[in-house]
C-alpha positions in Angstrom: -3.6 -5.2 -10.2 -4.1 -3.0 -13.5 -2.5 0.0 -14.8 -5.3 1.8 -13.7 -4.8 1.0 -10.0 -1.4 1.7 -10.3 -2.1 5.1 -11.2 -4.3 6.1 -8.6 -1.9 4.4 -6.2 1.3 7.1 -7.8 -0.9 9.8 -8.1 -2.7 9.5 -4.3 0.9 8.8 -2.8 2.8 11.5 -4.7 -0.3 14.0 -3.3 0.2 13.0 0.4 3.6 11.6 0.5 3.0 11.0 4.3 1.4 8.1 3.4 4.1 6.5 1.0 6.5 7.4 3.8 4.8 6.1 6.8 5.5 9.0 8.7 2.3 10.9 10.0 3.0 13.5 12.8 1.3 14.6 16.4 -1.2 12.9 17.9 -3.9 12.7 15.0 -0.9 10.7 13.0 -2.5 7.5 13.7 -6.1 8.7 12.7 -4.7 10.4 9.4 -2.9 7.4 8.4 -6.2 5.5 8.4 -8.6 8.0 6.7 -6.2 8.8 4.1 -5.9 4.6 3.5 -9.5 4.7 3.5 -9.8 7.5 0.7 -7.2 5.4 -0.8 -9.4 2.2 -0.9 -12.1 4.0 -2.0 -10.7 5.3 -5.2 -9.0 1.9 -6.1 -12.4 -0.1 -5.4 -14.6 2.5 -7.3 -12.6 1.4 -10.9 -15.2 -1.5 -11.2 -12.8 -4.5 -11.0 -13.8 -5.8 -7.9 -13.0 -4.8 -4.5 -10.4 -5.2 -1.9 -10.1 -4.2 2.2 -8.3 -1.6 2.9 -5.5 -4.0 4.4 -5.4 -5.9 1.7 -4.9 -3.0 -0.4 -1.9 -1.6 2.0 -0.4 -5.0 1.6 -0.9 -5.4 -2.4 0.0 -1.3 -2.8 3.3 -1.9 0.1 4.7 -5.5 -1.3 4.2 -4.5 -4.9 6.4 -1.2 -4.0 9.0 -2.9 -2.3 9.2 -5.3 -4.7 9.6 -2.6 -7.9 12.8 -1.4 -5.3 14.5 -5.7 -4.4 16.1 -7.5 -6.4 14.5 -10.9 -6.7 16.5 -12.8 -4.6 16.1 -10.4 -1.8 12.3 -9.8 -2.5 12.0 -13.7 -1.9 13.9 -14.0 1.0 11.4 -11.2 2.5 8.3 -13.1 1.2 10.1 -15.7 3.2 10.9 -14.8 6.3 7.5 -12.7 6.7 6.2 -16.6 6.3 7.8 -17.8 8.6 7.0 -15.1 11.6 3.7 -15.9 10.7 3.7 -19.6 11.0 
């Protein structure tokens, strides 16, 4: 991930905070959620450095967040255990 993504990523998040917060509201929430995710993907995959889903870029954008916010230890044991349930 470049600076570049990581700047849309602040900027896009700060603008609809809903989204970096996971909590979307009424019935449309679910619906929201996805369209903004999509607007999302399409400003990170329109930089020219290749392209990424737009699950793949919830899971870079929501790991590398956690991750900026755990210690190491505790963002490997998280790494770990999501491993495991997936095993």
């Amino acid at each position: 991930m470049r600076d570049s993504h990581w700047d849309i990523i602040l900027e896009y998040m700060e603008a609809h905070n809903e989204l970096a917060t996971g909590k979307f509201i009424g019935a449309a929430g679910r619906q929201n959620n996805k369209k903004l995710w999509q607007s999302l993907t399409a400003k990170l995959n329109s930089l020219g450095y290749g392209s990424k889903s737009t699950e793949k870029w919830q899971k870079v954008s929501i790991c590398s967040i956690i991750h900026m916010f755990l210690s190491p230890i505790q963002y490997n044991l998280m790494i770990s255990l999501e491993y495991q349930m997936h095993s």
